[in-house]
N, C-alpha and C positions, 0 to 999 in steps of 0.2 A: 195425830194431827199436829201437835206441838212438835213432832222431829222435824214434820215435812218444812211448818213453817220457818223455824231456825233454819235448817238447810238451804228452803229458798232463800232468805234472808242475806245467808253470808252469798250465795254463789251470785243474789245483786249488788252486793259489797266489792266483792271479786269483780265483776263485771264492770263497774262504776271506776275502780281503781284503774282498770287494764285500761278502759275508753279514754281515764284523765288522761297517763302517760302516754297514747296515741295521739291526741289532741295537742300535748304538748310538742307534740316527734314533728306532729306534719309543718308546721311551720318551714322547721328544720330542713325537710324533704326538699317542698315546697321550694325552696331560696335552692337548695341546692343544684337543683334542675332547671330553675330559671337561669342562673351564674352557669351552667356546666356547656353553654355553646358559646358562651364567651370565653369561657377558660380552654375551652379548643381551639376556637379562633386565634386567640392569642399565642399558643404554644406553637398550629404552626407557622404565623407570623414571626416568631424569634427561632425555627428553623429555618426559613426560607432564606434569611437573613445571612447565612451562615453558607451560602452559596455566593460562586462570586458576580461579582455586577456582570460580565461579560457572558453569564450563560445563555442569553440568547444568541450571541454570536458562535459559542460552544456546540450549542443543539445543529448548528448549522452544517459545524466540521462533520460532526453524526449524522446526520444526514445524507451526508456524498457517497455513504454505501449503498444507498434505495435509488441512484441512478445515473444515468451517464451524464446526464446535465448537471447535477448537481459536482460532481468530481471534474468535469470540466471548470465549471464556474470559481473554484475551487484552485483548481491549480491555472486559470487565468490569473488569481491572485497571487497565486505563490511565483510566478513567472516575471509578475511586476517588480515582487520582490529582488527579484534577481537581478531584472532591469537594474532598480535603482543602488541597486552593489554586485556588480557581476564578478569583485576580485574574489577568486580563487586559484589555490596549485593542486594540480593535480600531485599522487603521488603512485610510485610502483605498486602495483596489484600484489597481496601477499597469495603469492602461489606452495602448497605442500602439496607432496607427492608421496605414497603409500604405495604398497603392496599386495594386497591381500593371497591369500593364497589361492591359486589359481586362475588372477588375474594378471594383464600386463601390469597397469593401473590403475590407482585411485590420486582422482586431482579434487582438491577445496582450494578453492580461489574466494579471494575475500580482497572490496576495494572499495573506496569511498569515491564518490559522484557528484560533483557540482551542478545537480538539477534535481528536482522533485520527483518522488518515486513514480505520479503517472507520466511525467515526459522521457524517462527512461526505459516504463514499461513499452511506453511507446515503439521508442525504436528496436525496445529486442524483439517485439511481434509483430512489428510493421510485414506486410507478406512483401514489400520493397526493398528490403533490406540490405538486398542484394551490394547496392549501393554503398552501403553504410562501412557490412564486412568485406572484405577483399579476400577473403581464404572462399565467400562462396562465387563459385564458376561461373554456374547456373543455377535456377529451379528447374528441374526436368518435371516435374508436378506438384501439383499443391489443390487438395479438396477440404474443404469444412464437413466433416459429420454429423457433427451436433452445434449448434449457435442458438444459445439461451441469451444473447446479447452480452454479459459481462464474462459469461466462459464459451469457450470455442473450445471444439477434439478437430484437430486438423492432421491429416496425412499429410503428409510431404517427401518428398524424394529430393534432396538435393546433389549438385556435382561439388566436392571441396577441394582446395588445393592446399597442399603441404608444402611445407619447405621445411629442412634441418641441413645445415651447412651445405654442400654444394650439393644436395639433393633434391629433388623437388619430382612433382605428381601431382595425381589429382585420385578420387575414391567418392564413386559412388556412399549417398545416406538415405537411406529410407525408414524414417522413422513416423511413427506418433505422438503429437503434442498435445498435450491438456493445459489450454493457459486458461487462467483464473484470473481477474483483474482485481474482485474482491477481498484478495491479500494478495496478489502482484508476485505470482508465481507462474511459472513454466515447466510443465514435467515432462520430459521427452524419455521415451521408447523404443529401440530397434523393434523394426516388424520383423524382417527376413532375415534369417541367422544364415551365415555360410562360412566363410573363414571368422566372422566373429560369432562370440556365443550370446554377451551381452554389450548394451553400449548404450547406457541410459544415463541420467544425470538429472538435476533440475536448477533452474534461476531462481532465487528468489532477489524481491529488491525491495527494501525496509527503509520508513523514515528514519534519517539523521537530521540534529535538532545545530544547524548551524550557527548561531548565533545566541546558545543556550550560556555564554558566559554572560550575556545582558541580563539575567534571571538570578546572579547572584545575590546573594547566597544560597538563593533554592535554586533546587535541581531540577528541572521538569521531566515529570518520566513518562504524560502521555501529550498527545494532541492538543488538549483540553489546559493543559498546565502550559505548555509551547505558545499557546495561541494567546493568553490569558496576559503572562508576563510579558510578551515582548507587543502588546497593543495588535497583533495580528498583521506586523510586521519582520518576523523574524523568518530570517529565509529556512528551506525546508530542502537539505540535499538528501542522496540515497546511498543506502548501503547496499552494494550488492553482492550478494553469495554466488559460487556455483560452486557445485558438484557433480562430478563425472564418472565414470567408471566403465574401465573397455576391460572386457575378458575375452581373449579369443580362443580358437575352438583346440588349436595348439598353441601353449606359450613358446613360443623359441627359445633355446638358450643362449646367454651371453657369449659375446655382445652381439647378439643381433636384436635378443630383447632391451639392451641400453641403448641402442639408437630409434628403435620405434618408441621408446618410453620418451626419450628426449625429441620423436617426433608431435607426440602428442600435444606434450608439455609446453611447444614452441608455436606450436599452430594455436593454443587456447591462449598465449600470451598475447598471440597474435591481434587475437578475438577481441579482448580485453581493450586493446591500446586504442584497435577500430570504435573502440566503445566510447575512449576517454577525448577522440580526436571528434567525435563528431557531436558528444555535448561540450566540450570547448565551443565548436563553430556555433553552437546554438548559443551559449552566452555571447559569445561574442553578438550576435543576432540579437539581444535585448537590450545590449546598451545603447547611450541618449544617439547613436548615429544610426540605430535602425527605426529608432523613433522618425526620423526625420528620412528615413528610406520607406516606413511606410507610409506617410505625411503623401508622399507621392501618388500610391496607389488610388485608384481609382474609387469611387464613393459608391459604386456598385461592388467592387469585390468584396469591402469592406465589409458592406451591410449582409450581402452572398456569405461572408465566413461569420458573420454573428448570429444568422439564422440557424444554423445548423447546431443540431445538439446532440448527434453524435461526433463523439470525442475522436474517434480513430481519424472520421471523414474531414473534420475541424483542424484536428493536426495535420494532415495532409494537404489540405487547401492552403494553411498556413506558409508549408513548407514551398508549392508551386511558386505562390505569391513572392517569398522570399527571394526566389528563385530568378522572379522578376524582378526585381527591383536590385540583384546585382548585374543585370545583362547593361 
């Protein structure tokens, strides 16, 4: 009997002692979980902080990949921009020409754009274009595939004409296009192989941050940083790539394969310059005298091309109107 009761004894000693230091603890607890959604609150208040003021205008530019509207709305701004400084020089397209083996050639063309990457994608996939390039004859056909609205697979058969010194022609194209609007590329396919084996290539057309000296001493390296620095007024031209490559089904030997390589090489210059001639006409188009050339247009056209929000149908309506108002 005397073991048990010493033994209960200490294990209520034990017991007594564990409950103090627990009684003391929870206070402790207690404060700490009261304070611990303040002290989140707070941490991320002094993150959020650390974002810049202009992020909701930022979320904006994000935005204009989830739809046509919004990339239009978009590059109405950046058009303004241009309006109100349309000075730019254009310069020569850097063209290289390669080899590969078994091919005639490989052409990279690389050139900078005085216009916004959607007002160029525009005119390289306008199905009008006709217009624009002078090497195409005709469309002898043209079907859409697939149109998920921002990508199109389009057939196309076109007539093209050559020239290289006092030569000149024309050559059937029937190829496959996959343009993508959501990175502003063009991949084109030969369908029908017959003297050629391949003859594919693709466009791409990337922002350039024109106006990025206004951001010094920082450099802006996305959208986000472009838009932020220059107040959302920094103009926005394109870089555009292509890449080509003709293999045909016999190479010929020199020189008859030096005059079809330098035919090639002269018709894509060609391409190129039809490129640089007809976004020139389009700044010309934004400065303060086309303001006052659409001043003119009628208050129905007007409100006609602001309802629309597809961007292809927009640009186009645009360009009629234009069209009017030099007649």
């Amino acid at each position: 009997m005397g073991e048990k009761e010493v033994t209960k004894t200490s294990l209520d000693i034990h017991n007594n002692e564990r409950n103090g230091r627990f009684q003391a603890f929870d206070p402790v607890v207690s404060q700490f979980f009261v304070q611990l959604p303040h002290k989140v609150q707070n941490f991320v208040k002094s993150q959020l902080k650390r974002f810049p003021k202009d992020y909701g205008a930022v979320s904006d530019l994000k935005r204009e990949k989830r739809g046509s509207t919004f990339v239009d709305v978009d590059l109405d701004k950046q058009l303004l921009a241009w309006g109100e400084n349309p000075s730019w020089v254009d310069q020569r397209a850097d063209i290289k020409v390669s080899v590969p083996k078994g091919s005639l050639s490989k052409l990279k063309v690389n050139v900078n754009v005085g216009l916004p990457p959607d007002a160029v994608y525009n005119i390289v996939t306008d199905p009008d274009n006709k217009r624009v390039f002078k090497n195409i004859k005709e469309v002898i056909s043209r079907k859409v595939l697939v149109d998920e609205g921002h990508r199109q697979v389009v057939e196309l058969e076109q007539a093209a004409i050559w020239k290289f010194l006092w030569w000149s022609g024309t050559i059937s194209v029937h190829v496959l296009v996959d343009q993508n609007r959501k990175d502003h590329s063009m991949k084109f396919k030969q369908l029908k192989t017959g003297f050629m084996n391949k003859f594919e290539g693709c466009w791409r057309v990337e922002p350039l941050f024109v106006d990025e000296k206004t951001c010094l001493p920082f450099k802006p390296k996305t959208w986000a940083d472009y838009y932020s620095c220059t107040g959302g007024k920094g103009r926005v031209g394109s870089k555009v790539s292509l890449e080509q490559l003709i293999e045909p089904a016999i190479v010929p030997p020199p020189p008859i394969s030096w005059y079809l390589r330098g035919i090639t090489t002269k018709t894509t210059e060609m391409l190129i310059n039809d490129l640089l001639a007809e976004t020139a006409r389009i700044r010309g188009d934004l400065g303060p005298e086309k303001n006052d050339r659409e001043s003119d247009l009628s208050p129905d056209l007007l409100t006609e091309v602001d309802n629309i929000s597809d961007i292809k149908k927009r640009w186009a309506l645009r360009r009629r109107n234009a069209k009017q108002c030099h007649k």
